[in-house]
C-alpha positions in Angstrom: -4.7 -19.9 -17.2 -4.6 -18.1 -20.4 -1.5 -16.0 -20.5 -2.5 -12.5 -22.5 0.4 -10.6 -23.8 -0.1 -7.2 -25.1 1.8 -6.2 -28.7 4.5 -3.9 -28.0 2.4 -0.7 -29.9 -0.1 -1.0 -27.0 2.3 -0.8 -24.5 4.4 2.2 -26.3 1.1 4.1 -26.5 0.5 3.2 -23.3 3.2 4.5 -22.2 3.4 7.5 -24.0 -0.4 8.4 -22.2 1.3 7.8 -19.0 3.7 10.4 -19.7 1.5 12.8 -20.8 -0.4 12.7 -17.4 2.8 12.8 -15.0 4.4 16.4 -14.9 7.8 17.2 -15.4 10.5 16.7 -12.8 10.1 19.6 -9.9 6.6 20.6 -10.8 4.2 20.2 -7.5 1.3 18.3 -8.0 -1.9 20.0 -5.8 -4.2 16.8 -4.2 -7.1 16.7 -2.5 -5.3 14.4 0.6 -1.7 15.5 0.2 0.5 13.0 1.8 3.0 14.7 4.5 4.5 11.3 5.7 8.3 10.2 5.1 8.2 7.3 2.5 10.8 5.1 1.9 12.9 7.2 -0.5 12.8 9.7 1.9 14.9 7.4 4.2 17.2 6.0 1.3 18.2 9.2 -0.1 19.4 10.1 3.9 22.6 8.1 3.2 25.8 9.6 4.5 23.2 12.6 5.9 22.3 13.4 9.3 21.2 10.4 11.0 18.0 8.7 11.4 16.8 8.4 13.6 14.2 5.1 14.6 12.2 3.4 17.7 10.1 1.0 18.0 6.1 1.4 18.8 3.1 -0.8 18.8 0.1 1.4 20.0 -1.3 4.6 19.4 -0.3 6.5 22.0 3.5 6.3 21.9 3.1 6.1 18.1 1.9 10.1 18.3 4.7 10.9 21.3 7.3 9.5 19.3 6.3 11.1 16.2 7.6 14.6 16.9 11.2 13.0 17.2 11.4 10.0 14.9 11.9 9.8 11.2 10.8 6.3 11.1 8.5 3.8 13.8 9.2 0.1 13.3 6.5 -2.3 14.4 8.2 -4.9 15.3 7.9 -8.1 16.1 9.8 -7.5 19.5 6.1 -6.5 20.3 5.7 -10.5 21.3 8.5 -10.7 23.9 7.7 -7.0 25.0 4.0 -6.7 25.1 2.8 -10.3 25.0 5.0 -12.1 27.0 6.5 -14.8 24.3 10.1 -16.0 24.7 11.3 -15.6 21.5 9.6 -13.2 18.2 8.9 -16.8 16.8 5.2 -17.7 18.3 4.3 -13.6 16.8 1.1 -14.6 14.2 0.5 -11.9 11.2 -3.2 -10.9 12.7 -0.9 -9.7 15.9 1.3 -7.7 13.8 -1.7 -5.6 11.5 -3.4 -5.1 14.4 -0.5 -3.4 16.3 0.1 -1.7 12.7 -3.1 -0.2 12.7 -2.6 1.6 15.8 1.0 2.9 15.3 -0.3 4.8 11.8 -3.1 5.6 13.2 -1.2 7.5 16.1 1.2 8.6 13.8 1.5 11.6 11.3 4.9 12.4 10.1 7.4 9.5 10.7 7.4 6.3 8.2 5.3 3.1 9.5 7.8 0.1 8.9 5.9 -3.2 9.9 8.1 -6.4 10.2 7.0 -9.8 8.2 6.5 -12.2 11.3 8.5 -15.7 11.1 6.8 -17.8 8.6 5.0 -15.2 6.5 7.6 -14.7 3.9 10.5 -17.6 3.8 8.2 -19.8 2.0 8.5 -18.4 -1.3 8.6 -14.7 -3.0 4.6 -15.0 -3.9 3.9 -16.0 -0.3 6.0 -13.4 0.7 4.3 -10.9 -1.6 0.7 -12.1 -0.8 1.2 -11.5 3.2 3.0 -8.3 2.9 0.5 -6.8 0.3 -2.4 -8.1 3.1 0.2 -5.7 5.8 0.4 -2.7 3.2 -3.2 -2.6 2.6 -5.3 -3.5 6.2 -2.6 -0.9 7.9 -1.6 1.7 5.1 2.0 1.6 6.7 5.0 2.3 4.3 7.1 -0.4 4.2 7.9 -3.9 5.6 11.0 -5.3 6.8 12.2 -9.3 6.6 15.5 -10.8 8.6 17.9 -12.9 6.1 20.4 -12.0 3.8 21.6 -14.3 0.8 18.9 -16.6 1.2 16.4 -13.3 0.6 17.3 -11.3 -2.0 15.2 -13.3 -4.5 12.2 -12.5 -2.1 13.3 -8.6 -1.8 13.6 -7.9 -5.4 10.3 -9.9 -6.1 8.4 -7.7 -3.3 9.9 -4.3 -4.5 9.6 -5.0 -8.3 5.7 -5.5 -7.0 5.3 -1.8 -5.3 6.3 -3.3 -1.7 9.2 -1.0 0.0 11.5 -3.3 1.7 13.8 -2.4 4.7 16.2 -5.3 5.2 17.9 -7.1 8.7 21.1 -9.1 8.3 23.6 -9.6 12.1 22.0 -10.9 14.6 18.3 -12.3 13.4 16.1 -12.6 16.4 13.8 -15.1 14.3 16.5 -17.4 13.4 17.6 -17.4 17.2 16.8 -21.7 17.5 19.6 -22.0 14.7 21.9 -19.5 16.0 21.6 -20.8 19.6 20.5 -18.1 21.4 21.2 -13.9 20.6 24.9 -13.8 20.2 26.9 -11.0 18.8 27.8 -11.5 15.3 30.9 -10.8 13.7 33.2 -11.5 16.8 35.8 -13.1 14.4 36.9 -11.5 11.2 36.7 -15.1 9.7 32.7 -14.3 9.5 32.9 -11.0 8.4 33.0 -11.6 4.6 29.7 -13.8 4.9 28.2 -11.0 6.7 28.9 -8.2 4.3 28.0 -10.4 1.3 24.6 -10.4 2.7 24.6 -6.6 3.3 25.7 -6.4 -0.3 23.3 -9.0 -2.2 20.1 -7.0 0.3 21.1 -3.5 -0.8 21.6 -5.1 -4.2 18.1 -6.4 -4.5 16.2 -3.1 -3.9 16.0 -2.9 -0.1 15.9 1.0 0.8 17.1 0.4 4.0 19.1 -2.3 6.2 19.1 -3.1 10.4 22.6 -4.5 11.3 21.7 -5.8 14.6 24.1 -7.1 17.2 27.5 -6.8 15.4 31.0 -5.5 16.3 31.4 -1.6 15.4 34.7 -2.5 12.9 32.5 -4.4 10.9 29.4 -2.2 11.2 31.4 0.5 9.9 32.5 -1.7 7.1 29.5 -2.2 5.7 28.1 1.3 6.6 30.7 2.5 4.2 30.4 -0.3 1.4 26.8 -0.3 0.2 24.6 2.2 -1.2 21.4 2.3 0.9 21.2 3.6 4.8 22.0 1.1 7.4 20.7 1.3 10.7 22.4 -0.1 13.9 20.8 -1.3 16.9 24.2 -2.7 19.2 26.5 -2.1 16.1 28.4 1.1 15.4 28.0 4.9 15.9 29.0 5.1 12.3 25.8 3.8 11.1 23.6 5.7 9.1 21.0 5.7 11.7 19.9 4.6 15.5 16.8 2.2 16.5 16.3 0.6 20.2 13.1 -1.0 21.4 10.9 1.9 23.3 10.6 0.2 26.6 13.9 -0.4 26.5 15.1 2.8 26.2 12.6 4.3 28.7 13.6 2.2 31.3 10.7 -0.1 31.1 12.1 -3.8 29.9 13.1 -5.4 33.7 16.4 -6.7 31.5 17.8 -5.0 28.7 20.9 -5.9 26.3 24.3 -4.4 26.4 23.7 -2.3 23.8 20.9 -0.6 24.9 21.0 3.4 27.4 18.4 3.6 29.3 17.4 7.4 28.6 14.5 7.4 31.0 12.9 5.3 34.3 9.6 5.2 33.4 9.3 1.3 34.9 10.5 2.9 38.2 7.8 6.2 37.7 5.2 3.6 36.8 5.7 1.4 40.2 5.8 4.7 42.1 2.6 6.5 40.6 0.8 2.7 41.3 1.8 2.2 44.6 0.9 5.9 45.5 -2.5 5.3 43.7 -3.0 2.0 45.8 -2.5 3.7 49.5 -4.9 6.6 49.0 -7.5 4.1 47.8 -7.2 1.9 51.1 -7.1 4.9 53.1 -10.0 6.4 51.3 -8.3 9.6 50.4 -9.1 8.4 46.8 -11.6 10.0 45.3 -11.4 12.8 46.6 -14.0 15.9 46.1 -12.5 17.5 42.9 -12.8 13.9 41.2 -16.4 13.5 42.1 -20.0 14.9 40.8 -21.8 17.3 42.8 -26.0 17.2 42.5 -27.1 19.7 39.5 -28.2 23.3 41.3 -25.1 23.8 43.6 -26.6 22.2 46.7 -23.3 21.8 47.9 -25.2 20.6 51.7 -26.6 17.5 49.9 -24.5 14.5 51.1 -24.5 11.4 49.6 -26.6 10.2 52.4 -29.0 13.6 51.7 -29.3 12.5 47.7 -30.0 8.5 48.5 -33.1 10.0 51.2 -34.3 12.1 48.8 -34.2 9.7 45.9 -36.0 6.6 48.3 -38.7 9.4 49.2 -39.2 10.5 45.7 -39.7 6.9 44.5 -41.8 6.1 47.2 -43.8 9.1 46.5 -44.1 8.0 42.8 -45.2 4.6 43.5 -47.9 5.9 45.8 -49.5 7.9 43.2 -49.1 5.4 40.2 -51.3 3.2 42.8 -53.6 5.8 43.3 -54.4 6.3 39.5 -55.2 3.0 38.6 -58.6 2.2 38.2 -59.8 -1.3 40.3 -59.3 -4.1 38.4 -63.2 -6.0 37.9 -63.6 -9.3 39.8 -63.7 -12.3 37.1 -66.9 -14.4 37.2 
């Protein structure tokens, strides 16, 4: 492939067009489809702010609920242990995760839409990575994506945001590196680890990420790194002192059947649920359910036609039908 470079006079001029059509700094620019969504510099420039404040979501509905309250809606790829019934995030395809995507902004008005890169989609290489998040940003118009690693993915961070591709970042506990780690343990329990652990923070805020999850970590060290990088970070089981909250919906509404440590159960839907069904099961056997407010009377306000009434009069009305479609038909001439 030819390589085209162009001389450094095109590029100044440009440039200098470029300028020409972007206003100066503070003037509002008046479009057609003004975006009211938080982007991703909305969220970085929230550091040492009030805090942000995150869930999970992966449909429509809880997308628009959760949208009055949240600043951002992570769809992650929790969405296979929660919604799909996997083990692990690992088994989560990329077709899973758009379509999920899809339904979240689409339900969703005001908060940022932050997808996660499923495991395999991005490790590969920076232009894998940028080829399979570029496929998330355009099928689901969401905001950002976000990819677990620290060290080992600041190459692939820089690569994707020097592209146009916000990154959020996820160093701790990496639920897609769980077969490594041996199962989802707290990280950070000894000090000896800690330096490891902030050097990823560092090298991931470092490499353009707007935004970092420390997941699973002890508050000390949390708080540590909270204070020791420039971008937001945002705990789930790691420290008050973060810049911001996230926990997995059902968890929090008291839908998950087990739930980690870290999480408060702020509602009991699971137990509201189990009621409302078993309520909605006896009145069915007992035919209580439907009653007459959820059925459809007969058009005119015969309020004496039964059921039984409307099937007679239907069967007689037929009948009647048939009778005179017979009686219209001309005979039929014998064959010779």
């Amino acid at each position: 492939m030819q390589c085209v470079v162009e001389p450094p006079l095109t590029r100044i001029m440009a440039g200098e067009a470029l300028s020409r059509m972007v206003p100066p700094a503070g003037d509002h620019v008046s479009t057609h489809n003004e975006r009211r969504r938080l982007m991703a510099p909305d969220i970085a420039a929230r550091k040492g702010g009030e805090p942000i404040v995150a869930l999970t979501s992966y449909h429509a509905h809880t997308a628009s609920i959760a949208d009055a309250h949240c600043d951002f809606l992570l769809v992650g790829d929790s969405l296979g242990m929660v919604m799909h019934g996997y083990e692990t995030t690992v088994p989560v395809p990329l077709d899973l995760m758009i379509m999920h995507a899809k339904a979240v902004v689409r339900g969703s008005k005001k908060a940022l839409v932050v997808v996660d890169m499923p495991f395999g989609t991005y490790e590969e290489s920076p232009p894998v990575a940028f080829r399979n998040a570029a496929r998330v940003m355009k099928e689901t118009d969401c905001g950002a994506v976000k990819l677990e690693g620290g060290r080992r993915m600041a190459d692939t961070i820089r690569y994707l945001v020097d592209r146009g591709i916000p990154v959020m970042g996820h160093i701790g506990l990496t639920p897609q590196s769980i077969h490594v780690l041996g199962g989802f343990k707290t990280q950070g329990r000894s000090i000896d680890q800690w330096h490891a652990i902030e050097e990823d923070a560092r090298l991931v805020s470092e490499a353009g990420a707007f935004a970092i999850v420390l997941e699973a970590m002890t508050a000390p060290l949390a708080e540590r790194i909270t204070g020791a990088i420039a971008i937001p970070t945002i705990g789930i089981g790691a420290s008050p002192g973060c810049d911001g909250q996230i926990l997995v919906m059902e968890d929090m509404l008291g839908l998950s059947p087990r739930v980690p440590k870290f999480v408060k159960e702020f509602g009991a839907i699971g137990k509201a649920i189990d009621r409302a069904i078993g309520l909605y099961a006896a009145e069915v056997r007992s035919r209580t359910f439907p009653s007459q407010e959820h059925t459809y009377a007969v058009k005119g306000g015969d309020s004496a036609a039964s059921p039984a009434n409307v099937v007679a009069m239907a069967t007689d009305t037929n009948d009647a039908a048939l009778a005179a479609s017979r009686a219209t038909k001309k005979p039929r001439t014998p064959r010779t």
